[in-house]
C-alpha positions in Angstrom: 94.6 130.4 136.8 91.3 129.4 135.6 89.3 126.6 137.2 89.3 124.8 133.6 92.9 124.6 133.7 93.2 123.0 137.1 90.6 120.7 136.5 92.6 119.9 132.8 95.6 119.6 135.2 94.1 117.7 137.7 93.0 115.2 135.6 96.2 114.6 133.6 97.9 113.9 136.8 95.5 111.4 137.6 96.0 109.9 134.6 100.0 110.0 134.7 99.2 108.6 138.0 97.2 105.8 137.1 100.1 105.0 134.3 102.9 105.1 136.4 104.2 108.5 136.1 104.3 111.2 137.5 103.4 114.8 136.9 106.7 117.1 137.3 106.8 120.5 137.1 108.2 120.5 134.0 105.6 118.3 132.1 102.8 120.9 134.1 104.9 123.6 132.8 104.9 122.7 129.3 100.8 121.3 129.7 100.2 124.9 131.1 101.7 126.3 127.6 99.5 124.4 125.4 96.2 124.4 127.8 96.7 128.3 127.3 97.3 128.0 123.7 94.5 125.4 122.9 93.3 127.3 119.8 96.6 127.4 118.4 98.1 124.5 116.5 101.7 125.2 118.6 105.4 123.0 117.2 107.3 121.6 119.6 109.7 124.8 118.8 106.7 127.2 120.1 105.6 125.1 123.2 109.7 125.3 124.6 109.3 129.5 123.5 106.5 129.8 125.3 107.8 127.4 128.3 111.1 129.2 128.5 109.8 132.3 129.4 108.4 131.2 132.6 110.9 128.3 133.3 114.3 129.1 131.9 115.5 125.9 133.3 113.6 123.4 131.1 115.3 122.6 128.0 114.4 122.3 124.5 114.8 117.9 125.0 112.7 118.3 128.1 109.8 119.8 126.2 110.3 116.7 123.8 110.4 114.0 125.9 107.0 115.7 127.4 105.1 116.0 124.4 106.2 112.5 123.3 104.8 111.3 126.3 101.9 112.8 126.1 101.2 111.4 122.9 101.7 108.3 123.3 99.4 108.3 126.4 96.8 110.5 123.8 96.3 113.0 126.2 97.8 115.0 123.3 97.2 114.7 119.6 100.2 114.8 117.5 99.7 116.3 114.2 101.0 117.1 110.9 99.8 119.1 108.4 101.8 118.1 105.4 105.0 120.5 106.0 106.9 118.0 108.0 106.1 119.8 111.4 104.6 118.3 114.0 101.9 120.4 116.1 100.3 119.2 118.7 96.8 120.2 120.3 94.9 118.8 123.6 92.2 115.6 122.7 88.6 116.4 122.7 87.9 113.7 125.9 84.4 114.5 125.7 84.6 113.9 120.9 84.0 110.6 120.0 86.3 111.7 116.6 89.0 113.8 116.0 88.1 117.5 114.7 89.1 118.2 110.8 91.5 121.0 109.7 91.2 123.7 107.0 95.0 124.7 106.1 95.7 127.9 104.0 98.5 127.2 101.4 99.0 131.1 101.1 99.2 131.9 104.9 99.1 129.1 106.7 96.8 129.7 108.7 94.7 126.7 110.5 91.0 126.7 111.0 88.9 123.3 112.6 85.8 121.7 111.9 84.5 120.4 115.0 81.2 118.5 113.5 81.7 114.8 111.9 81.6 115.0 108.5 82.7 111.5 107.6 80.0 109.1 109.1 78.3 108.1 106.6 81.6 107.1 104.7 82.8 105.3 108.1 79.5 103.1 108.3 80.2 102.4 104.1 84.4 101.5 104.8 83.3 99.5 107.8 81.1 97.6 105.9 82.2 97.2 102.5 86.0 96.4 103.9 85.2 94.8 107.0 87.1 97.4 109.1 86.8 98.3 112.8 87.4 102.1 112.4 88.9 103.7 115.5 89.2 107.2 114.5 89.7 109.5 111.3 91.4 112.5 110.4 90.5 115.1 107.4 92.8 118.0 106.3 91.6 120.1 103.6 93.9 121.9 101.7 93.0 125.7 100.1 92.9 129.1 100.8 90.9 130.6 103.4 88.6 133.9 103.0 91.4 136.6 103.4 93.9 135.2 101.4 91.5 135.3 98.8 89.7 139.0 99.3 93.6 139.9 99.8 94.2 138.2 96.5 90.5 139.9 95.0 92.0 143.9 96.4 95.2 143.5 95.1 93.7 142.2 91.4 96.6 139.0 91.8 95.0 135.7 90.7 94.7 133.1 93.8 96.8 130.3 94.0 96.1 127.4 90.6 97.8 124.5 91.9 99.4 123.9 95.1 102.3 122.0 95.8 101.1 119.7 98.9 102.9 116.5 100.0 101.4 114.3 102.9 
């Protein structure tokens, strides 16, 4: 295992720890998953895949309760892109925002922005609405680069409107 991931470990049980809870092999199991698949945007569905296969014992509810908990501790964002799934990707400790997405309505494939994009409009909502602003999310909707040289090859014309709820 890589010393990243042990540290990442490490630190979640110390913060379990300082919560009142305690770090059982199941949640590490299922924090192992998604520290190994922090570039991907995984369901709940694809963390309890990915945790069967090394732990046949933890169930589908178990991998649930988990990433509940780690949610509501935000040690874990819990997000949705629109299609009524919830995804779920590690916090940036270190990001003073959370990152901003870039979902393909033709593949669905998810890309992030890490820089801030949005101060400027922050410092303006803060101000004008007299709003404490804690954090901020931004999900842009379109379709990425090989949808649309897929789209140019094949001569078909790139999606005109898409259908997006959320």
């Amino acid at each position: 295992m890589s010393c990243y991931m042990e540290e990442r470990i490490e630190k979640i049980r110390e913060q379990l720890h300082n919560r009142s809870y305690k770090l059982t092999p199941q949640r590490e199991a299922t924090l192992r998953v998604l520290l190994e698949n922090e570039e991907d945007h995984l369901t709940a569905e694809d963390v309890y895949l990915l945790v069967r296969d090394k732990s046949p014992d933890i169930g589908l509810a178990t991998v649930y309760r988990t990433l509940e908990l780690m949610s509501d501790l935000s040690i874990i964002h819990k997000i949705n892109f629109g299609d009524g799934v919830s995804r779920y990707e590690f916090r940036d400790e270190d990001a003073e925002h959370h990152h901003h997405h870039l979902i393909c309505v033709q593949c669905g494939s998810v890309n992030e922005i890490h820089e801030d994009l949005l101060g400027e409009v922050e410092k303006s909502v803060s101000s004008n609405f007299h709003f404490k602003i804690l954090d901020h999310r931004l999900t842009f909707h379109g379709i990425c680069q090989k949808c649309q040289e897929a789209a140019e090859q094949n001569g078909t014309p790139v999606v005109k409107k898409a259908n997006i709820s959320g």
